[in-house]
RODO-2510 file (C-alpha; in nm, 4 decimals, decimal comma):
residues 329
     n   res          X          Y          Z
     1     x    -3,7554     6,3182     6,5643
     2     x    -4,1105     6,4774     6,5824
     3     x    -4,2873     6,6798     6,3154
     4     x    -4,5569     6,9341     6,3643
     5     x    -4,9158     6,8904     6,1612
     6     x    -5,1027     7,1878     6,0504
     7     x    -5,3140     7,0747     6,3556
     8     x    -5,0500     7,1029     6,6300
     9     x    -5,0505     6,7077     6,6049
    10     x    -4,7178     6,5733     6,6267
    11     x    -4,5790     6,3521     6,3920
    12     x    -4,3299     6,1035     6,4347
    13     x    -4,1392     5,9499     6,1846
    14     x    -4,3188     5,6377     6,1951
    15     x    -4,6150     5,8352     6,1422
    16     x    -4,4129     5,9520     5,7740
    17     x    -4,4163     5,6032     5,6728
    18     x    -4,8086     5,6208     5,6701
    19     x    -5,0002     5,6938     5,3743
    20     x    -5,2058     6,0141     5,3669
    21     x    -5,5397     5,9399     5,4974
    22     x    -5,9105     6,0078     5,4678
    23     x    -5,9129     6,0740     5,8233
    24     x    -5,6086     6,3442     5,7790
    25     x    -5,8016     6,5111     5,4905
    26     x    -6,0878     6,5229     5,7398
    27     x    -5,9119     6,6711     6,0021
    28     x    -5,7954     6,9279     5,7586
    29     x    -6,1511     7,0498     5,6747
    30     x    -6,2573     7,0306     6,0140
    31     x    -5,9072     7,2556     6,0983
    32     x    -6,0145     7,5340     5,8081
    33     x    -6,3782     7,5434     5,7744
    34     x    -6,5239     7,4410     6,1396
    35     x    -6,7459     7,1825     6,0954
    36     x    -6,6909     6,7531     6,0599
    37     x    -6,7574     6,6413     5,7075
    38     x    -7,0354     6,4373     5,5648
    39     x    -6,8592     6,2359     5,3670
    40     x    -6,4808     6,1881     5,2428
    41     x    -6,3672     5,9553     4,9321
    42     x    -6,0975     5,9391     4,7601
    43     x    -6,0917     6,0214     4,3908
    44     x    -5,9750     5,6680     4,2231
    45     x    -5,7549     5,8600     3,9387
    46     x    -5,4310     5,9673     3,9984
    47     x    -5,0372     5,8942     4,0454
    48     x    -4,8719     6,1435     4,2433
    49     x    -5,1024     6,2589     4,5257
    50     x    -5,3697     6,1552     4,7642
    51     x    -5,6865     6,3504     4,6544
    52     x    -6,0005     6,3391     4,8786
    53     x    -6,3668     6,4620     4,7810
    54     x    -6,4889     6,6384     5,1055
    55     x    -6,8420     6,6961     5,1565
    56     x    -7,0597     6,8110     5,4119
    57     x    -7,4506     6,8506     5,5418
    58     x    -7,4305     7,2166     5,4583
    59     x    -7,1933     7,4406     5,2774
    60     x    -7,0517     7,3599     4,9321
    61     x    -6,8035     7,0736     4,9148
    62     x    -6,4204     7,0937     4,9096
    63     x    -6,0878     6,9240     4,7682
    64     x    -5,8041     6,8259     5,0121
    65     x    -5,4830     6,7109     4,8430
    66     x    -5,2347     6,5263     5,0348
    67     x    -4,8893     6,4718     4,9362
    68     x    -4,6005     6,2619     5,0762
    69     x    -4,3050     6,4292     5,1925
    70     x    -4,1145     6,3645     4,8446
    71     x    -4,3905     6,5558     4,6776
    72     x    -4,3267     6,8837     4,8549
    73     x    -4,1930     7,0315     4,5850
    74     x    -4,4749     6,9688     4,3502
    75     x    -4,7456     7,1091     4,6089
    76     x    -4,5343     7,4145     4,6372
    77     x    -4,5697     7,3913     4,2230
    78     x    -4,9276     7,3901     4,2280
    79     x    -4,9514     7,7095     4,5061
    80     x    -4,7490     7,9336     4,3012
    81     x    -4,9038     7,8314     3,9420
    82     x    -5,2393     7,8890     4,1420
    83     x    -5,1633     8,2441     4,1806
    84     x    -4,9971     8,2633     3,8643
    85     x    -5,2671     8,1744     3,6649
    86     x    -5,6025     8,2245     3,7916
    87     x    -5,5729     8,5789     3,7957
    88     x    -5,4811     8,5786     3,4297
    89     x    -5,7908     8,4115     3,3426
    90     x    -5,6903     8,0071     3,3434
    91     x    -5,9792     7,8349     3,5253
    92     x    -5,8405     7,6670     3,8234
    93     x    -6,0229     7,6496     4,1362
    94     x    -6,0076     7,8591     4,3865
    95     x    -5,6798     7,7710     4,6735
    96     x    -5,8604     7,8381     5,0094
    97     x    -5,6057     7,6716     5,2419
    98     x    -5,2333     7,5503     5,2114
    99     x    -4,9685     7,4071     5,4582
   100     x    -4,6665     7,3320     5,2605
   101     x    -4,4561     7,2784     5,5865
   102     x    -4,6909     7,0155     5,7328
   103     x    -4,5663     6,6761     5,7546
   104     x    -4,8012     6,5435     5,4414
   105     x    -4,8114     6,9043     5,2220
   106     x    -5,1715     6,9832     5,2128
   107     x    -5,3989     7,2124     4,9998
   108     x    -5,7709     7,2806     5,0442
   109     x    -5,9334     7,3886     4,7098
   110     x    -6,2601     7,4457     4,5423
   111     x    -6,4742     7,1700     4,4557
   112     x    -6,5517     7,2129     4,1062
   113     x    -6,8833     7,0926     3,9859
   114     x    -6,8458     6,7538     3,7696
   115     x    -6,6158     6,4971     3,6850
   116     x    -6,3551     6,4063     3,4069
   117     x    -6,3862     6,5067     3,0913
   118     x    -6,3316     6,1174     2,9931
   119     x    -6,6263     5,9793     3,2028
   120     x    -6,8693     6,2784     3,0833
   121     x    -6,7422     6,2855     2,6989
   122     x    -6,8896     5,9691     2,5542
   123     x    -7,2706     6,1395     2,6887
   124     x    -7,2018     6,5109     2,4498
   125     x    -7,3215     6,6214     2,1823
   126     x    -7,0354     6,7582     1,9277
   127     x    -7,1251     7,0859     2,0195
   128     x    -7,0830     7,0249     2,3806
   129     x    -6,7814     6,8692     2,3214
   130     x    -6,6754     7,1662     2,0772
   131     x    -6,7632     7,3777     2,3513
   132     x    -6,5030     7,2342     2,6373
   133     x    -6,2207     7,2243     2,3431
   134     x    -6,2549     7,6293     2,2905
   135     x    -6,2316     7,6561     2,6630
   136     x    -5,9096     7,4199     2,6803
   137     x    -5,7489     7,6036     2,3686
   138     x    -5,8068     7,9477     2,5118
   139     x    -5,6657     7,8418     2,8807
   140     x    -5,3778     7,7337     2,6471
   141     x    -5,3593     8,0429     2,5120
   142     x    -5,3325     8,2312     2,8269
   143     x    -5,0665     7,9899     2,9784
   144     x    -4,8710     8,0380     2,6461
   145     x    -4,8202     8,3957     2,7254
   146     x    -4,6474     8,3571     3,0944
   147     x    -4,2778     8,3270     3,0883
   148     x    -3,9949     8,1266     2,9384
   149     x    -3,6732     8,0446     2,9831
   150     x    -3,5871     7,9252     2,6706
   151     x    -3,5529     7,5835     2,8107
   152     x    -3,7643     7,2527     2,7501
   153     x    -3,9665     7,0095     2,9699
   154     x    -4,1567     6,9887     3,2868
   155     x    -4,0821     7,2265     3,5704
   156     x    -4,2560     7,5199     3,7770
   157     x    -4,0401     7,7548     3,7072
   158     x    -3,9258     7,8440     3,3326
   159     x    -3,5437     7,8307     3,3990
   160     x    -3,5291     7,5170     3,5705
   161     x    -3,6963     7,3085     3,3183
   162     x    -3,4245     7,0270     3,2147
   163     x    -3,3341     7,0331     2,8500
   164     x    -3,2050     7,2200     2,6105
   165     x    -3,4148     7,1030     2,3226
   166     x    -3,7107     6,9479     2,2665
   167     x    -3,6404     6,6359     2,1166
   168     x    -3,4674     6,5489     2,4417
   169     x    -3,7926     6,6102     2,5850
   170     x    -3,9256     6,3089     2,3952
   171     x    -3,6546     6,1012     2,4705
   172     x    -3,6686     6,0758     2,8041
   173     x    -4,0087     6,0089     2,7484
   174     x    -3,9648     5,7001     2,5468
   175     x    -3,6579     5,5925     2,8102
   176     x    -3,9073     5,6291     3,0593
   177     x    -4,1694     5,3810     2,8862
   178     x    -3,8771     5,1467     2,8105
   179     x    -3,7637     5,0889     3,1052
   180     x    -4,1636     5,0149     3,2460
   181     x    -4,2292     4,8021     2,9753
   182     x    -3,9290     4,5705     2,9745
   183     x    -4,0100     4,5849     3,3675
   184     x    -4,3610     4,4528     3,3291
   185     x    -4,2911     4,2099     2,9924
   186     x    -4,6485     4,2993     2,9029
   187     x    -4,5791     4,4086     2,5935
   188     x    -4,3245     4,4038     2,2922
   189     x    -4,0419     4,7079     2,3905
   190     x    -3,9503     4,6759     1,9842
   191     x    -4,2078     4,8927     1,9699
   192     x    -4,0402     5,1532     2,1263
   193     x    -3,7193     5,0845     1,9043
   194     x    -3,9854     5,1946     1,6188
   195     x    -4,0825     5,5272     1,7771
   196     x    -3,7370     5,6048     1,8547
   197     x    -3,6220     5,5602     1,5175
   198     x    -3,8934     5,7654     1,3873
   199     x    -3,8047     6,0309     1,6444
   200     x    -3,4408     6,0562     1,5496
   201     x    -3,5797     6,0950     1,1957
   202     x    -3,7858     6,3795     1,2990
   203     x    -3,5414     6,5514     1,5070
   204     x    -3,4072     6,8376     1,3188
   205     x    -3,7711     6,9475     1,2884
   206     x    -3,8331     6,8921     1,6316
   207     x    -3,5555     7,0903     1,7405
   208     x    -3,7127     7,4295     1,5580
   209     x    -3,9814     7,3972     1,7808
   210     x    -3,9841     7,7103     2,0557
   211     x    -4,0111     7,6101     2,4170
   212     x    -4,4002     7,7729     2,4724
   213     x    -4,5318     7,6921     2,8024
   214     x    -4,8780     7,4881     2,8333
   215     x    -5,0629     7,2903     3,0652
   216     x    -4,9548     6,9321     2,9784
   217     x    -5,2641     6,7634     3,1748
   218     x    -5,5359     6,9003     3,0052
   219     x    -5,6460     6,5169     2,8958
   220     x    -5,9451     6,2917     2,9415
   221     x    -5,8588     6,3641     3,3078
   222     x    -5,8229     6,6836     3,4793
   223     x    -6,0333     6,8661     3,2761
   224     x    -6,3557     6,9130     3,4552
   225     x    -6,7260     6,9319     3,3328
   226     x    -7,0621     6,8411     3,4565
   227     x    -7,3189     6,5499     3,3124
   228     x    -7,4813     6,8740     3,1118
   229     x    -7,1478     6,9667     2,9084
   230     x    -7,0807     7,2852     3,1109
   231     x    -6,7535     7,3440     3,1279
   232     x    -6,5897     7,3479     3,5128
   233     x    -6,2333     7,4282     3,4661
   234     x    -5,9247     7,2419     3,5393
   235     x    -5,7393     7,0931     3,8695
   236     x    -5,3869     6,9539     3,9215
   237     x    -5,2092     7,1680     3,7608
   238     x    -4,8273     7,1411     3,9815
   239     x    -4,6220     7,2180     3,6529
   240     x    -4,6221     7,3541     3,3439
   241     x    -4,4354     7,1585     3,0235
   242     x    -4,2216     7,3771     2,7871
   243     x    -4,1912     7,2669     2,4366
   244     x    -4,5390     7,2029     2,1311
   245     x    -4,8390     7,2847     2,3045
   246     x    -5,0043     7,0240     2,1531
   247     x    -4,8742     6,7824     2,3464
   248     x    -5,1382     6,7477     2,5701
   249     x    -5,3613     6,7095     2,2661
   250     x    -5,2124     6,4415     2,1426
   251     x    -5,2090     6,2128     2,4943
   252     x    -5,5564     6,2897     2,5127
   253     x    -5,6211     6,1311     2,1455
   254     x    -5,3929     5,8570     2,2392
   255     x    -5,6191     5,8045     2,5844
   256     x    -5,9432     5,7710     2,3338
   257     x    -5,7739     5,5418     2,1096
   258     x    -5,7269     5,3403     2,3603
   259     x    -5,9970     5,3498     2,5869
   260     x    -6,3017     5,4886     2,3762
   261     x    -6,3877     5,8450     2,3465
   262     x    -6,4922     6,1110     2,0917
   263     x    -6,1786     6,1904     1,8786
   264     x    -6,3179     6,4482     1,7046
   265     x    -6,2935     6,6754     2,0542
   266     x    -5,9280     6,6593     1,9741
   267     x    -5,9607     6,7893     1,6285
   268     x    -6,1660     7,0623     1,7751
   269     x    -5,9346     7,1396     1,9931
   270     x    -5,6842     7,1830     1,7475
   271     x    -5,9042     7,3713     1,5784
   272     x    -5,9621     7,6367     1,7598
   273     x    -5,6135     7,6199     1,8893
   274     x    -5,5253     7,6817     1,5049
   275     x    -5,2488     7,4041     1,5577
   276     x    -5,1909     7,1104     1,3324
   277     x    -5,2963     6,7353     1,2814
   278     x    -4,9359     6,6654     1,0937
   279     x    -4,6472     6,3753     1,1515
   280     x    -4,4956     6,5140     1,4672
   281     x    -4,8165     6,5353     1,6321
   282     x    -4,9080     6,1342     1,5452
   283     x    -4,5202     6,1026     1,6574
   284     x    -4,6408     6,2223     2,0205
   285     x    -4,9638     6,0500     1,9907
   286     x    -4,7599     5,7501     1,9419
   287     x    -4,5356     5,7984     2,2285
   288     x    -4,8215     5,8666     2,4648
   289     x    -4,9664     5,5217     2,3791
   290     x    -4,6558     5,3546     2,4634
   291     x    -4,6609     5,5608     2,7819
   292     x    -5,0233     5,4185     2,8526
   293     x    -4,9060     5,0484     2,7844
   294     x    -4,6019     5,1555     2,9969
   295     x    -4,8394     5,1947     3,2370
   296     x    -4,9779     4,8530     3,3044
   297     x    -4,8324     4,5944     3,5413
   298     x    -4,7218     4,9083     3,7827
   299     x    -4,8769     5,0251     4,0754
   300     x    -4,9027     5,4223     4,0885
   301     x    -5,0110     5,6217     4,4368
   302     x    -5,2097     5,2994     4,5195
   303     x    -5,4314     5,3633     4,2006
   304     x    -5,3846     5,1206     3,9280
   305     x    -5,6086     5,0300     3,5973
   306     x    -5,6241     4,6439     3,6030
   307     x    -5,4502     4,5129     3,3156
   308     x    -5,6688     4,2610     3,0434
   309     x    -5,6295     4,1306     2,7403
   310     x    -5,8738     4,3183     2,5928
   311     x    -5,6783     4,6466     2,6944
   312     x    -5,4052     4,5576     2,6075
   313     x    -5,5298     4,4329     2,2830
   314     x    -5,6392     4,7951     2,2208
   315     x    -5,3279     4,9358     2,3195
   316     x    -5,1579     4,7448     2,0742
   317     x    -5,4218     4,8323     1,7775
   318     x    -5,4444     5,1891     1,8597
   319     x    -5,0211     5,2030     1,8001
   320     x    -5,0681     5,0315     1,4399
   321     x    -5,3270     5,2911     1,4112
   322     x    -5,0754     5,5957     1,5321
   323     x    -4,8241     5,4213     1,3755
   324     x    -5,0197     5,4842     1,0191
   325     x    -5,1010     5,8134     1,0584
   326     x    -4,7925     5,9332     1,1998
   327     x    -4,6397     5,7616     0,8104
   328     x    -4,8662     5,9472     0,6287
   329     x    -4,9235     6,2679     0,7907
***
């Protein structure tokens, strides 16, 4: 069986066991825009897609994302939440291209000046960093306001999103980092056993919470500004989450615990967000550092974060940490 490319190159299914390339992603900007690239490297972050910085001797540089053929779906996710929510104000970059049929689902975006907010935040002043957190809370805002289904968890759409409360959200979160961490021994799973029990403690009040919608990758990645603190927007958005918007707060407090960062951008966040630092939100800043330590030993999309001692060291300090907080919140 033969598949057609976006560029009238046919595909075989040999060709589908390939990974997407640099070379396809240059093909693609050569297909839309006319002229060969300078450069093309791909961006080292990332588990789901093949992302490729595109520039070239003249014109303003460009994003290609490449998916597999299992990751249709989620392209498809990120067209249709493109035109969702960049008219309503949300800054995502601008979609110039898409083929969603092509063997490897492609998109062409906007090149967005800067990089994470994780490599830039360290280098900010608090006002800077106060700065990107008003942004983040009012694109929250705006996302808040689309529709829901009065369903829970991640999905595109607001009716098909999987549960029908939030706690069950959670728990197939902490199922998820069970099963990685018993796969990869790195680390002690009785430390999800704690986090679950605290969860089931907590689950009455975690079941009152409405199913808003918000952008759950708003983190230390994704969330794009420049060396100067100017704030770019945000990229990879294929979903929305339905459930406490300040989930996404609290993985990107569990990411600086870990790894080093400014906390108090989360606290402005929530400030301006007018959301709470309480004992549910430790709870999910808790789970998201078992979901980081979940993440070690396991290759993702060819990217992986080498796992040390010292890291994990750090992981493991930074849950006694959460796991304080979240007892006296």
């Amino acid at each position: 069986m033969t598949f057609s490319s976006p560029l009238g190159v046919r595909m075989t299914d040999d060709a589908l066991d390939q990974t997407p390339s640099g070379e396809l992603a240059a093909e693609i900007a050569v297909h839309v825009l006319g002229h060969a690239p300078r450069s093309v490297k791909r961006f080292e972050t990332g588990t789901q897609h093949h992302v490729f910085d595109v520039e070239f001797e003249r014109g303003p540089p460009v994003v290609v994302r490449l998916a597999d053929p299992s990751g249709r779906a989620k392209m498809a996710g990120a067209v249709h939440l493109s035109g969702l929510l960049r008219p309503l104000g949300v800054p995502l970059p601008a979609l110039l291209a898409d083929d969603l049929d092509a063997a490897f689902p492609w998109i062409l975006l906007e090149r967005l000046a800067g990089k994470d907010l994780g490599a830039v935040a360290p280098g900010l002043f608090q006002r800077q960093l106060d700065r990107v957190a008003a942004e983040i809370a009012r694109a929250q805002a705006i996302t808040a306001r689309t529709r829901s289904a009065g369903r829970y968890g991640y999905a595109t759409l607001p009716e098909d999103a999987p549960h029908a409360a939030w706690s069950q959200v959670l728990d197939a979160h902490l199922a998820r980092s069970r099963r990685r961490i018993a796969a990869a021994d790195l680390f002690d799973v009785g430390l999800v056993d704690m986090a679950q029990a605290k969860l089931a403690a907590m689950r009455s009040e975690l079941n009152e919470i409405g199913p808003t919608p918000f952008l759950h990758d708003t983190t230390t990645k994704n969330v794009i500004v420049t060396l100067g603190g100017g704030f770019s927007g945000i990229v990879d958005v294929d979903d929305l989450c339905f459930g406490d918007p300040r989930y996404p707060a609290a993985l990107t407090l569990a990411s600086m615990m870990a790894y080093g960062g400014p906390a108090s951008y989360v606290a402005a966040w929530l400030r301006h967000a007018g959301q709470s630092d309480d004992a549910v939100f430790r709870l999910y800043v808790a789970l998201f550092i078992l979901d980081l330590m979940s993440e070690h030993g396991h290759v993702f999309n060819g990217n992986i974060r080498p796992s040390t001692p010292e890291d994990r060291a750090a992981l493991y300090q930074a849950f006694e940490a959460s796991a304080s907080h979240m007892t006296r919140a």
